[in-house]
N, C-alpha and C positions, 0 to 999 in steps of 0.2 A: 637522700639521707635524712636523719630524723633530727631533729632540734638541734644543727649547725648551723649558723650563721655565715658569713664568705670568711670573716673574720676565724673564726674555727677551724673552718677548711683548709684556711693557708697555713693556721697553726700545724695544724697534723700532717701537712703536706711537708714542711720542714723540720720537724721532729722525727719524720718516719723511721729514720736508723735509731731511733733511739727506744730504750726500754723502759715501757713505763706499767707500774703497778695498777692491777684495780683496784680505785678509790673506795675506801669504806665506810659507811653511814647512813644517815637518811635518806632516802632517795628522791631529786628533784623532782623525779616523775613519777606519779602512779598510774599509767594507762589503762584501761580495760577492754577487751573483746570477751562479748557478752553470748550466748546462744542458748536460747530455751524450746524448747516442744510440747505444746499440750495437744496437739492435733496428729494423729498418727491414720489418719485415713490412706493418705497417699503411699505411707509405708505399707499397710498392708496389701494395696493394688501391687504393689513393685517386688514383693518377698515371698517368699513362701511360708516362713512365720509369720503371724500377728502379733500383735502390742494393741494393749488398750490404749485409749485414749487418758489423760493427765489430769488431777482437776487443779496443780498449783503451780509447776514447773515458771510460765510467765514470772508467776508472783513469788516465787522463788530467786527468779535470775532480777528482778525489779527491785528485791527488799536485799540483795549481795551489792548490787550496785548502789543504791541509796544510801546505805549506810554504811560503804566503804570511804564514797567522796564525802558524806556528813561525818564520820570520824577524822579524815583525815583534813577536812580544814579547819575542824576543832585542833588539834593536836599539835600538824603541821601546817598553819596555812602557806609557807611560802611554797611546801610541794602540790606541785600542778598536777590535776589526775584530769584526764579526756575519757569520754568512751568516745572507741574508734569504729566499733564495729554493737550494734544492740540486735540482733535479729532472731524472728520468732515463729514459729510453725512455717510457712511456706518459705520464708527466704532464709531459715537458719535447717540448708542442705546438707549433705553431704558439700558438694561439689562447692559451696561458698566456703565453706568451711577450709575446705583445702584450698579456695585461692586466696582467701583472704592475707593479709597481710599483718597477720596475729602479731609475729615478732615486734612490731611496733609497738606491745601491750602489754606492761609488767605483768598483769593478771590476765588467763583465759579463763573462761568460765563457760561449763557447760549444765542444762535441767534437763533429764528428761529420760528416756527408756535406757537400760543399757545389759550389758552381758560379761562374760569373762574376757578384757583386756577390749571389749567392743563399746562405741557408743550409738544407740540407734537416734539416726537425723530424722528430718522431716520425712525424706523419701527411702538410704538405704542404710548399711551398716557403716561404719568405719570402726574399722581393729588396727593397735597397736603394731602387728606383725600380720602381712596378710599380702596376696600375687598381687592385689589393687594397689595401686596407691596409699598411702598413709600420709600422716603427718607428724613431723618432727619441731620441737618447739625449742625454739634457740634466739638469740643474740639479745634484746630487750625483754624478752620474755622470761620472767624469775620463776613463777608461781601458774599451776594450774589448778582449775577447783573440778572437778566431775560429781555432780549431784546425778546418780543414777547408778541405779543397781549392779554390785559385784564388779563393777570396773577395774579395781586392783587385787581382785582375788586373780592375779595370776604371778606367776615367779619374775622376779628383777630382770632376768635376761627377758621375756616378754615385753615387759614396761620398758624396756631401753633405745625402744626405738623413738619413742615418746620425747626421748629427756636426752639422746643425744646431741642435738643443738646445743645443749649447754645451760637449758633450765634446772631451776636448780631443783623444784620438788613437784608431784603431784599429789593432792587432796582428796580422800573419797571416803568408799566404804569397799570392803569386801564379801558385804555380805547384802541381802536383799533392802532394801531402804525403802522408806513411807513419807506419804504424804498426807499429811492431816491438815482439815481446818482447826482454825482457832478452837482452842477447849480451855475457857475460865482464863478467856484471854489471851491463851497463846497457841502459837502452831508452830507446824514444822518449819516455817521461813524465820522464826526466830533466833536457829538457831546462828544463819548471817548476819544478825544483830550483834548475839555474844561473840563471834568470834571475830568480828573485825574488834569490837570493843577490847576485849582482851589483847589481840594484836595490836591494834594500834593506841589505844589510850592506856591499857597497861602496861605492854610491852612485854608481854608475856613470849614467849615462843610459838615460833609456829605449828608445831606439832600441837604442844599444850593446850594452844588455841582450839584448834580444829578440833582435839578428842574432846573437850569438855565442855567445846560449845553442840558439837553431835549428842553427846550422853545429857546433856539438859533437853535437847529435845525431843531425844526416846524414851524422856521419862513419860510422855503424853501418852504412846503404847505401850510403854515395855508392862503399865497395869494391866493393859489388854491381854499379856500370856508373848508379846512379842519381843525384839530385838535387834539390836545393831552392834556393826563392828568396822566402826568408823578408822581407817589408817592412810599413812603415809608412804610412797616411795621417793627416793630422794638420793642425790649424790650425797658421798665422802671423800676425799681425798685433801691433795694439798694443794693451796692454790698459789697463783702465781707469784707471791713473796715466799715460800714455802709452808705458807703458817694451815696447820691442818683444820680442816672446815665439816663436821658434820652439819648438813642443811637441814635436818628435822629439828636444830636449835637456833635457828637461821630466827632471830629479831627485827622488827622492821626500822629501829633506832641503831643499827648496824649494821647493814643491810652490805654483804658484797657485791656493789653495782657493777657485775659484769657478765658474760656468761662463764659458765663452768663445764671447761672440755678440753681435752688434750690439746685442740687447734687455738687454745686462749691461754696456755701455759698450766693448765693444771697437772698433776701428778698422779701415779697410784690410787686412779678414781676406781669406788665401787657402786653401783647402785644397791640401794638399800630398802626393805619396810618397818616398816612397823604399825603393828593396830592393838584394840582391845576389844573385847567383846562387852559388850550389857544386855543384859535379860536375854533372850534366848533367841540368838539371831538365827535368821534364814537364809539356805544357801540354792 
């Protein structure tokens, strides 16, 4: 079990008849499981499509990580943030990915190729809904990030296998995404700059976060003729006090530390999107 003590244990061993609310606020922990790709050699030995290879994906999942734990011990120092898992072209798999033990990590986070409701690994695909295996993200796990192409351009029943666990949203684009170096100082990794900044030192929303730290960093191509359309899927319903929760406005100064699923008392859940487009995205 994760951050119990014996003391803990014996607590909730003798509480167990009893009902108890999820706690809402801060949250002690920010965990992270991190996965990036710039190496895509091995996927295309293994597929039958191809994928190029990446030139920032690492430096991507490197500057999401950096200045989530440098915001949040500006902000919050007494919440503890671990990475659990950081892995990179050869050991961020498929097959790690599905054993890993993510749920231990408020944040997932993935860089790197991807498709409609698919992320491609080091070696093969992993889809949201599909005869293989998948992955469902639940109990500690709040927030997922997907840095890679068209991953939530597909409908909520698709993405719900995703976010049955009980996480409460997932972070992308729906439409083709880029990778730029620095141009007059900034690139596309800056956009995990603004958006933790805005999450966490503003406290801005989550959604708010993620679209207008994406639309500052497509402003680097959208002069190019190009575009993005940065969005969210995410629960609605009521949670376990009854009190109704859309997760696209989910704060991290309020954070419902729990998961969110009929097996944790929630109600009348729906998954949900939402995005926007800038300049003239690619599908």
């Amino acid at each position: 079990m994760k951050r119990l003590n014996l003391f803990s244990i014996i607590f909730l061993l003798l509480a167990f008849s009893c009902y108890a609310l999820t706690p809402w606020g801060v949250p002690a922990y920010v965990d992270i499981a991190a996965y990036a790709v710039n190496d895509y050699s091995q996927y295309n030995i293994n597929n039958n499509s191809t994928a190029s290879n990446l030139p920032r994906s690492i430096i991507h999942k490197n500057e999401f990580i950096g200045h989530l734990q440098g915001k949040l011990n500006a902000k919050y120092p007494n919440t503890s943030s671990t990475v659990r898992y950081n892995r990179e072209n050869s050991t961020a798999t498929r097959a790690n990915f599905l054993n890993d033990n993510t749920d231990l990590s408020e944040f997932v986070f993935f860089s790197g190729h991807g498709n409609y409701n698919t992320l491609a690994f080091y070696d093969f695909p992993l889809q949201a809904t599909a005869p293989t295996p998948t992955k469902t993200f639940g109990n500690y796990t709040r927030w997922i990030i997907f840095d890679a192409c068209l991953t939530l351009n597909a409908s909520p029943l698709y993405l719900a296998s995703w976010l049955m666990g009980g996480a409460h949203a997932i972070l992308g684009v729906r439409s083709m995404s880029w990778q730029f170096s620095p141009s007059q100082g900034s690139g596309t990794e800056d956009q995990f700059k603004k958006f933790t900044t805005r999450y966490v030192i503003v406290g801005n929303t989550i959604w708010s976060s993620h679209n207008s730290a994406v639309k500052d960093a497509a402003a680097i191509y959208i002069n190019a003729g190009l575009g993005i359309e940065p969005a969210i899927a995410f629960w609605a319903g009521n949670a376990d006090n009854g009190q109704y929760v859309n997760f696209s406005n989910e704060r991290l100064q309020n954070v419902y530390n729990g998961p969110f699923s009929y097996q944790y008392g929630a109600t009348n859940l729906t998954i949900n999107w939402l995005s926007y487009k800038y300049g003239k995205p690619q599908y």
